[in-house]
N, C-alpha and C positions, 0 to 999 in steps of 0.2 A: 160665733159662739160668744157668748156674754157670759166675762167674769165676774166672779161676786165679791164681796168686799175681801173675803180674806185670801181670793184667793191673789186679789189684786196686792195686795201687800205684800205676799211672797216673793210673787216677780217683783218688787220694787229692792225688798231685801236683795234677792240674787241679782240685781242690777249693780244696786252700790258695792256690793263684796266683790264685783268684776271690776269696778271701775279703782276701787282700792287697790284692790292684788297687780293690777299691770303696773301702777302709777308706783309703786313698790321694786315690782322687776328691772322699771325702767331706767328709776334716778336714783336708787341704791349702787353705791360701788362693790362690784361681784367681787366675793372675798376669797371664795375658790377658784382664778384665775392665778398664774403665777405672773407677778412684775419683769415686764420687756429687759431686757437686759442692759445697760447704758449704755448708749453710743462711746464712749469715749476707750472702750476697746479695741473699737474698728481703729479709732481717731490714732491708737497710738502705734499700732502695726503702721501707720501709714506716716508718723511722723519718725519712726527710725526707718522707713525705705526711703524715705527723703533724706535724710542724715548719712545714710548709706549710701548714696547716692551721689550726694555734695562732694563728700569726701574722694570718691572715685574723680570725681570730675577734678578737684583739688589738685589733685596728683599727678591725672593727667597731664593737665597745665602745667606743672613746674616742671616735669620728667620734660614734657617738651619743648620748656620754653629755658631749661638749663644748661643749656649749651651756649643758647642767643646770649644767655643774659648776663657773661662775664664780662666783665668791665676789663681785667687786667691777667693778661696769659705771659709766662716768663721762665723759657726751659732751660735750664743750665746747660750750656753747650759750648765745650773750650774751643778756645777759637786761637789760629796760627795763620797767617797771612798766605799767601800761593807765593811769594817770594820769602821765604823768611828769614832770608840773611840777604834782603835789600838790591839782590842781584837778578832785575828785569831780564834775563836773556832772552831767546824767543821760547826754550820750552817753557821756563815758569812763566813767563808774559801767555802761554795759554793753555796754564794748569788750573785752572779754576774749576772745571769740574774735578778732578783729582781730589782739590783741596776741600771743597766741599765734602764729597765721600770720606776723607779724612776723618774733618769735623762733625760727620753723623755716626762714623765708626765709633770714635773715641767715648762719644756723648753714652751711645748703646755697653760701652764696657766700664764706662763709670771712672775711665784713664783721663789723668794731666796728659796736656798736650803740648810740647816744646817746640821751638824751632826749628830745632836739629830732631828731632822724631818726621813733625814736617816733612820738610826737609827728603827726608830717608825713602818716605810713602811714597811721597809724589815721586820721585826717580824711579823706584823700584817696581810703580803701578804705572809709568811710561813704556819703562822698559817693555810690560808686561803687553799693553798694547801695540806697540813695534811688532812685539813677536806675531799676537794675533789677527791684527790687522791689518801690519805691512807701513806703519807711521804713527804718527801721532797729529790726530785730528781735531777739529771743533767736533764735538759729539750730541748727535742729536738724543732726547730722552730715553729712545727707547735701546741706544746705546750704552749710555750712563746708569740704565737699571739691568745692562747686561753686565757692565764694569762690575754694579755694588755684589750682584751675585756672585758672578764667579772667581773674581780678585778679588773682592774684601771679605767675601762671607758676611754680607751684606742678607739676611735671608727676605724679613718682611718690610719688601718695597715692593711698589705698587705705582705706576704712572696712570696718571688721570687726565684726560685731554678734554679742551672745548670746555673749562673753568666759566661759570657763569657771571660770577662775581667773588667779591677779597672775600662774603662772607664764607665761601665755601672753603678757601684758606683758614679763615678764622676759626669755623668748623672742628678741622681737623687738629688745629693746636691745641683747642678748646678742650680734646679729649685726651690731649698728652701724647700727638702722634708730631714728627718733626717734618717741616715740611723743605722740600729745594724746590726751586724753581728756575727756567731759564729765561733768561732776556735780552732783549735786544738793548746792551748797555748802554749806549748812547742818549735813551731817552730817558736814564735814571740822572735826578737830583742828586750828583757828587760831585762835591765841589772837589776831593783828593785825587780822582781818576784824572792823567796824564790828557787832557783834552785832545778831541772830542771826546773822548771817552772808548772804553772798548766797544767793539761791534758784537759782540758775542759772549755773555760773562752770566756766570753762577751764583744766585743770594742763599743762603742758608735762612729761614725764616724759623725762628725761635718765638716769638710772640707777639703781644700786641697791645696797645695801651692806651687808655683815656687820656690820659694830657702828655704833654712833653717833658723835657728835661726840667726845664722851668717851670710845671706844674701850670703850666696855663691850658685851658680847654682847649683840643685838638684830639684827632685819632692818629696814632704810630703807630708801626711796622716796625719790629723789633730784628733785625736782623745780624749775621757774621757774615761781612762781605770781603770774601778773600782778595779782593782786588785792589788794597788797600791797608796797612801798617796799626791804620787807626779803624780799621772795621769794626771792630767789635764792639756788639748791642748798639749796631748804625740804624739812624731810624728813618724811613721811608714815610710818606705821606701813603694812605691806602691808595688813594689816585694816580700819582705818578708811578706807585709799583705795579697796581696792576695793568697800566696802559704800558708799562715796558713788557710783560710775562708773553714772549715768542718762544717756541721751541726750535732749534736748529733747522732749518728744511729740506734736507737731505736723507737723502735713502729711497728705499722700495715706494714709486707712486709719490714722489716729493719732488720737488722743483730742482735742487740740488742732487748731482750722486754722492754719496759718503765718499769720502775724502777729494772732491771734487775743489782748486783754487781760485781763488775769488780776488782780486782787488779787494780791500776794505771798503774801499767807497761802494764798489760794486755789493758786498756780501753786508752791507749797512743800509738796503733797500730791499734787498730778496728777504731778509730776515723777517723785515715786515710784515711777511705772508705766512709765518709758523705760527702755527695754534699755538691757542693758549692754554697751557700743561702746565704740574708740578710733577712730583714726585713725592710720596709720603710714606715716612718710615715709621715703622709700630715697634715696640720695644718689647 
C-alpha cells in the first residue's frame, strides 16, 4: 500500500517523538530512585572489628608473655645458716633441709628470723623425724614435702619432678611463689663450702636477676644457701645451678632405700641419677 503525502509525514512525526522520548529515558538521571547508601558504613563496622580485634590480640601477648619478661624477681626471705652458732656437728652438718623449711616457714609468716630461733627448729623438727622415722636422714623431696606438711604446717607445697629448664624456676618466682630445690652440692660454684663441697645439700631460691653485683651483664640465681654463714642473697649462675638440681634417690622404686648409708664418695655419684625436682611454696 502506497502512502500519501500526509500520511507520510505523520509516520515521520511519530518517528522522531520515539526517538526523542528514549534518548530522554536513557541519559536523564532518574530522580525518583533513592541514592545507594555510602559504602563507608560497611567500612566502619569493619574498622572497629579490627580495632577489637587488635586489642584482644594486644593482650594476649602481654598476659603471655608477662611472666617471661621480668628482668628482676627478689622475695624477701630471712635467712639463718643450718649451723647458726658455727657448730658443724654431724646433725647440723645435715640440716639443710630443716633449715630450708625454716626459711620458707618464716618467709610465709612474715617472722625475723635469729639464730637462736634457728637454732630451736632445726633440733625440735629432728627430733621430730627420729620419732617418725627412726633417724635422721638425707631426705629425698617427696620426704621433705611430708616434713613441710606435717611438722611445719607447711600447707601449699607442691614437688615438681623432671624440671625442663631454670626457666621453669624462673616461672614460678615470677609469680611470687618460693621455690627449694635439691642438689647434688658438689657441682655448685662455692667457694665457702668446706671442700669438696657437700654431697647432698638444699638452696632456697628466692629470685633472679639481669646483671651481678657489679651491675655488669650476666643472669643470677638469687638464692639463701644454708650451707654456709654468708649464704644470704648467694648468687648462682643459672647453668651451674641447674646442672647441680638432683633430688635424693632413695625410697619406693629408687636406687637408694630411705635411710639407706652410703660413703660419701659412694652417695656423690649415685646422686647423679636423681631427677631433677624443686619444691614450690604458694603463700
Amino acid at each position: 500500500m502506497k502512502l500519501n503525502f500526509f500520511q507520510k509525514i505523520i509516520v515521520l512525526l511519530i518517528a522522531i517523538s520515539f526517538v526523542i522520548g528514549l534518548d530522554y529515558y536513557l541519559f536523564l538521571p532518574k530522580r525518583d530512585i533513592e541514592p545507594e547508601k555510602p559504602a563507608e558504613v560497611n567500612v566502619g563496622k569493619e574498622e572497629k572489628l579490627n580495632e577489637t580485634t587488635t586489642n584482644l590480640v594486644s593482650e594476649n601477648i602481654t598476659s603471655s608473655l608477662g611472666v617471661e619478661e621480668k628482668q628482676r624477681v627478689y622475695l624477701e626471705v630471712p635467712f639463718a645458716s643450718q649451723a647458726p652458732k658455727g657448730d658443724w656437728d654431724p646433725l647440723h652438718n645435715e640440716a639443710c633441709e630443716e633449715a630450708a623449711l625454716v626459711m620458707a616457714k618464716y618467709w610465709l609468716e612474715g617472722k625475723k628470723l635469729t639464730g637462736d630461733a634457728m637454732d630451736d627448729e632445726i633440733l625440735k623438727s629432728v627430733a621430730w623425724e627420729e620419732g617418725q622415722w627412726g633417724g635422721h636422714y638425707d631426705l629425698p623431696v617427696d620426704k621433705i614435702v611430708e616434713l613441710a606438711t606435717k611438722y611445719f604446717g607447711i600447707e601449699k607445697i607442691r614437688a615438681v619432678y623432671n624440671i625442663e629448664n631454670i626457666e621453669r624456676i624462673k616461672k614460678e618466682l615470677s609469680q611470687g611463689n618460693l621455690v627449694i630445690v635439691p642438689t647434688a652440692g658438689r657441682l655448685l660454684d662455692n667457694i665457702h663450702y668446706r671442700q669438696p663441697g657437700p654431697v647432698y645439700h638444699m638452696l632456697v631460691i628466692k629470685g633472679f636477676n639481669k646483671s651481678d653485683k657489679e651491675g655488669k651483664e650476666g643472669k643470677e640465681m638469687i638464692t639463701n644457701d644454708p650451707g654456709t654463714k654468708v649464704g644470704k642473697d648467694f648468687r648462682y649462675s643459672p647453668e651451674n645451678l641447674f646442672i647441680s638440681i638432683h633430688d635424693w634417690p632413695a625410697g619406693t622404686g629408687r636406687p637408694l632405700l630411705f635411710g639407706q648409708n652410703l660413703s660419701k664418695d659412694e652417695a656423690a655419684q649415685i646422686i647423679l641419677r636423681g631427677q631433677r625436682a624443686m619444691m614450690v611454696i604458694e603463700k
